[in-house]
C-alpha positions as CSV (number, residue, x, y, z in Angstrom):
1,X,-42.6,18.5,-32.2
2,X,-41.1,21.5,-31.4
3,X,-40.1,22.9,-34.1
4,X,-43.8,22.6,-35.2
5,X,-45.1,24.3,-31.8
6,X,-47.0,21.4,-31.1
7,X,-47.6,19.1,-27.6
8,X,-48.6,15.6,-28.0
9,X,-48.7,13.6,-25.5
10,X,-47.5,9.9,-25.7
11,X,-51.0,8.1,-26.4
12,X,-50.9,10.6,-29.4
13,X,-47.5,10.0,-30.4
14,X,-47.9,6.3,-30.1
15,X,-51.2,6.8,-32.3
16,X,-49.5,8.3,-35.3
17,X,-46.3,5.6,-35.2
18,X,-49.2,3.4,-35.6
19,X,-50.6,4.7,-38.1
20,X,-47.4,4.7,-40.1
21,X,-46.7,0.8,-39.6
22,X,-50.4,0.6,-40.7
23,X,-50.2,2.6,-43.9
24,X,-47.0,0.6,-44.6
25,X,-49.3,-2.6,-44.0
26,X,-51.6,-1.7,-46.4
27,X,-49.6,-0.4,-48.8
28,X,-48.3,-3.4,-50.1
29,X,-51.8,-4.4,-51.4
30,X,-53.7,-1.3,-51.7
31,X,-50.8,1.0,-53.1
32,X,-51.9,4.2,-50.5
33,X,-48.7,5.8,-51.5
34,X,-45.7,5.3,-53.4
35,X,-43.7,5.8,-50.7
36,X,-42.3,2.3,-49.2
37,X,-39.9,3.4,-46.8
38,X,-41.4,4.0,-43.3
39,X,-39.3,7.2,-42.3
40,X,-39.6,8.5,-45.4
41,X,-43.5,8.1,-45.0
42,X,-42.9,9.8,-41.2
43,X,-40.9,12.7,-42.7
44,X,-43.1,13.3,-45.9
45,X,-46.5,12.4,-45.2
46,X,-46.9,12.8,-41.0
47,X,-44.6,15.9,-40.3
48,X,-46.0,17.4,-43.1
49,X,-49.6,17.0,-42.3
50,X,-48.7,17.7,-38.5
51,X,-47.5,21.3,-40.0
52,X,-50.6,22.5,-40.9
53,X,-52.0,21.5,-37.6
54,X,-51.1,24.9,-35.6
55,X,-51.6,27.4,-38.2
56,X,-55.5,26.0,-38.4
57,X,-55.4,25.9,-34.7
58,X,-54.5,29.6,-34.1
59,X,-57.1,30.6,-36.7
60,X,-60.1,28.0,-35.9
61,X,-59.6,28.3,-31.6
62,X,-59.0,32.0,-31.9
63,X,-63.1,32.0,-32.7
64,X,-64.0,31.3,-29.1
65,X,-66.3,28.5,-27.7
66,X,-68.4,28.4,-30.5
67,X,-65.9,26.7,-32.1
68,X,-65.6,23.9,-29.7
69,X,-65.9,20.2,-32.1
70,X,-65.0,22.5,-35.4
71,X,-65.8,20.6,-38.2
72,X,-63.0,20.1,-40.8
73,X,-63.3,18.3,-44.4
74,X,-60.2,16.4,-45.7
75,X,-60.7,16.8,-49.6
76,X,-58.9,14.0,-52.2
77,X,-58.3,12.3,-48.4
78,X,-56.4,9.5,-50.3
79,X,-55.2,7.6,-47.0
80,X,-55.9,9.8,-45.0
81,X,-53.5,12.9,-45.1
82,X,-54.0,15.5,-43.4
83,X,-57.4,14.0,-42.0
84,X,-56.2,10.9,-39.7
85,X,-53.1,13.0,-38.2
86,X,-55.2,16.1,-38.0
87,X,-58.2,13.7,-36.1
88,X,-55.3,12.2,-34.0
89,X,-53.5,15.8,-32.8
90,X,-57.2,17.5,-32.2
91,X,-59.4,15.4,-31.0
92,X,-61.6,18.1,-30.2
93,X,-62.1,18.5,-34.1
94,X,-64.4,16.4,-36.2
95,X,-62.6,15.6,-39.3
96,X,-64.2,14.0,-42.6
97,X,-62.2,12.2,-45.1
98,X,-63.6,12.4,-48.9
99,X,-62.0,10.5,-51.4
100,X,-63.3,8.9,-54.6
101,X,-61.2,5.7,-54.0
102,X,-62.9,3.4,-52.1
103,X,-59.6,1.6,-51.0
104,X,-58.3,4.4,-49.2
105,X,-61.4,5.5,-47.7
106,X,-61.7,1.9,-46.7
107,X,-58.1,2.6,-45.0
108,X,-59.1,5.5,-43.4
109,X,-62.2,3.6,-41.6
110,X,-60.3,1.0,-40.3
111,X,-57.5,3.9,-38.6
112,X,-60.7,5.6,-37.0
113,X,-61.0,2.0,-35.3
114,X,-57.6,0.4,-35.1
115,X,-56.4,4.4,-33.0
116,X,-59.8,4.7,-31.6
117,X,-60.4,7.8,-33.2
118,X,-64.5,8.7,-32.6
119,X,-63.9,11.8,-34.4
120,X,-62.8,10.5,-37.7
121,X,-64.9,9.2,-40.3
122,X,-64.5,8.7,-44.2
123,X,-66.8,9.6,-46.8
124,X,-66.2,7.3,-50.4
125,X,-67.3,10.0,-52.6
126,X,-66.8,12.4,-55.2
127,X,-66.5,16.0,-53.4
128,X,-68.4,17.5,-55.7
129,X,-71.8,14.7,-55.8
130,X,-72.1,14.7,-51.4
131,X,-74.8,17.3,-49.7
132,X,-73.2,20.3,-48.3
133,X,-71.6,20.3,-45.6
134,X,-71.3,23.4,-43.0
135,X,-67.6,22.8,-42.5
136,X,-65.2,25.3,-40.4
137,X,-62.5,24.4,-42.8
138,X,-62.0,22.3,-45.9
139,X,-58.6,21.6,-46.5
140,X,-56.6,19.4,-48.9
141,X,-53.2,18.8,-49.3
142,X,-52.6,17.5,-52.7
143,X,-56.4,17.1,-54.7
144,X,-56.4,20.1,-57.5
145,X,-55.5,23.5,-58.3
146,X,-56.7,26.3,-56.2
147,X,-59.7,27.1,-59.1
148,X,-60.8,23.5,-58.8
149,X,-60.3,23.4,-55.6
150,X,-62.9,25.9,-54.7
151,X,-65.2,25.3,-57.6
152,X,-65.5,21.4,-56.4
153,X,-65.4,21.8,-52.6
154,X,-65.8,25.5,-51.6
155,X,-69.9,24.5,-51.1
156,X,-68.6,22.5,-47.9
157,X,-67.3,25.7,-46.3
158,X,-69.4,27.8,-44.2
159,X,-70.3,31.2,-44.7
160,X,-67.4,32.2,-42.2
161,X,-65.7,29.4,-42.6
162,X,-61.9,28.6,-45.1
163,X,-60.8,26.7,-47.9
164,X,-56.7,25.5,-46.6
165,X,-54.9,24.7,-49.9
166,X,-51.5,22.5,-48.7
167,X,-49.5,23.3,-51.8
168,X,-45.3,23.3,-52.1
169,X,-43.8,26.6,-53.5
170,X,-46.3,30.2,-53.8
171,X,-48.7,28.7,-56.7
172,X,-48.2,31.9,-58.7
173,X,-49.7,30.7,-61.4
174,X,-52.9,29.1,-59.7
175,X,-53.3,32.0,-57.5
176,X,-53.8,34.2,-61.0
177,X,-55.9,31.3,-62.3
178,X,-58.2,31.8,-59.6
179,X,-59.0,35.5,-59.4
180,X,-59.8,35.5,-63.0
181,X,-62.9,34.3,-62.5
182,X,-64.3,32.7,-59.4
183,X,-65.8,33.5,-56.0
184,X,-63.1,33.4,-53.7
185,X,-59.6,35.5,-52.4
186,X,-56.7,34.4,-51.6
187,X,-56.5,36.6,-47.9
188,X,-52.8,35.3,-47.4
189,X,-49.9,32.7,-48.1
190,X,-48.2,31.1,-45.2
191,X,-44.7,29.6,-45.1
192,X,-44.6,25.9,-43.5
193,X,-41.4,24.4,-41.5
194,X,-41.5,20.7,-41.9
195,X,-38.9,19.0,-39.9
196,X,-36.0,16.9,-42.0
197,X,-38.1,18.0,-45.3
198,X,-36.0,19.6,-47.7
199,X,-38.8,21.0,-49.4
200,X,-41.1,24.0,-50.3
201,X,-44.3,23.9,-48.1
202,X,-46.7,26.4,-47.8
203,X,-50.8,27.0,-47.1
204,X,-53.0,28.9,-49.4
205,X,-55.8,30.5,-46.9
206,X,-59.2,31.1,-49.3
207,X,-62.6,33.2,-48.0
208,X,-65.3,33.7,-50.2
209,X,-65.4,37.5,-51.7
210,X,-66.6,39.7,-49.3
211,X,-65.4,38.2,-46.1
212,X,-62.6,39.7,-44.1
């Protein structure tokens, strides 16, 4: 973990190889992802998620104690990615898992027992149809363009709080998409290093107009 500037200790480590044998469990009858082979689902699913876990760190813990327990919203969840490795490197962080398939969220329940994770929990749900939530971060790593994105979920965020696109190359063409007519800025595009991934990775950091 490194290369990612993270430390996880071994329960941790142990925790998301679990995870992995368990998604490769279940994916034989639920179909959580159409990856089959288990490094594969390490390299593209874990590591990946696992990237975005210190750029939200440095921004979320940089708020002070206030921000103890920050409260993070996993949009279009599917099995759980980012939420379960995000709930598994932080456990400080209370992490939410919406997804409109009740199969995965069903998955992402049993995790939060099977890994003992108290912070975790799944919501079986259309984003857009739950109460709002007053979320530090809502973040999703493969659920809809940026405009989508914050028209469906952007009610979750608090007033200070971001919307964390995960997407692969600079979405250009989403970016413009979304300043034509909406309430939030993109206030910067990160670069991502995902070990053994030979791949385009990148986060889209979103703030309502108006907020630094």
């Amino acid at each position: 973990m490194q290369v990612l500037g993270l430390t996880l200790d071994t329960v941790q480590q142990a925790a998301l190889l679990a995870y992995v044998g368990q998604m490769q469990h279940w994916n034989r009858t639920y179909n959580l992802t159409a990856l089959r082979d288990p490094e594969q689902m390490l390299i593209q699913h874990v590591f990946d998620s696992l990237s975005l876990v210190g750029p939200l760190a440095r921004v979320l813990d940089a708020r002070g104690d206030a921000q103890a327990g920050a409260r993070i919203m996993d949009v279009g969840s599917g099995g759980g990615l980012p939420g379960v490795v995000l709930a598994i490197a932080r456990p400080d962080w209370q992490v939410t898992c919406v997804d409109a398939v009740e199969k995965k969220t069903a998955f992402v329940r049993q995790m939060a027992g099977v890994l003992k994770l108290p912070n975790l929990k799944a919501t079986h749900s259309r984003v857009e149809q739950i109460e709002p939530a007053q979320c530090d971060a809502v973040v999703s790593r493969a659920f809809a363009s940026l405009a989508d994105f914050s028209r469906l979920a952007g009610r979750h965020v608090a007033e200070d709080g971001w919307l964390v696109g995960m997407k692969g190359r600079e979405p250009d063409d989403e970016a413009q998409a979304l300043q034509e007519d909406n309430a939030w800025d993109i206030t910067r595009v990160e670069p991502l290093t995902v070990p053994e991934l030979q791949a385009q990775r990148c986060i889209v950091w979103m703030r309502r107009k108006g907020n630094p």
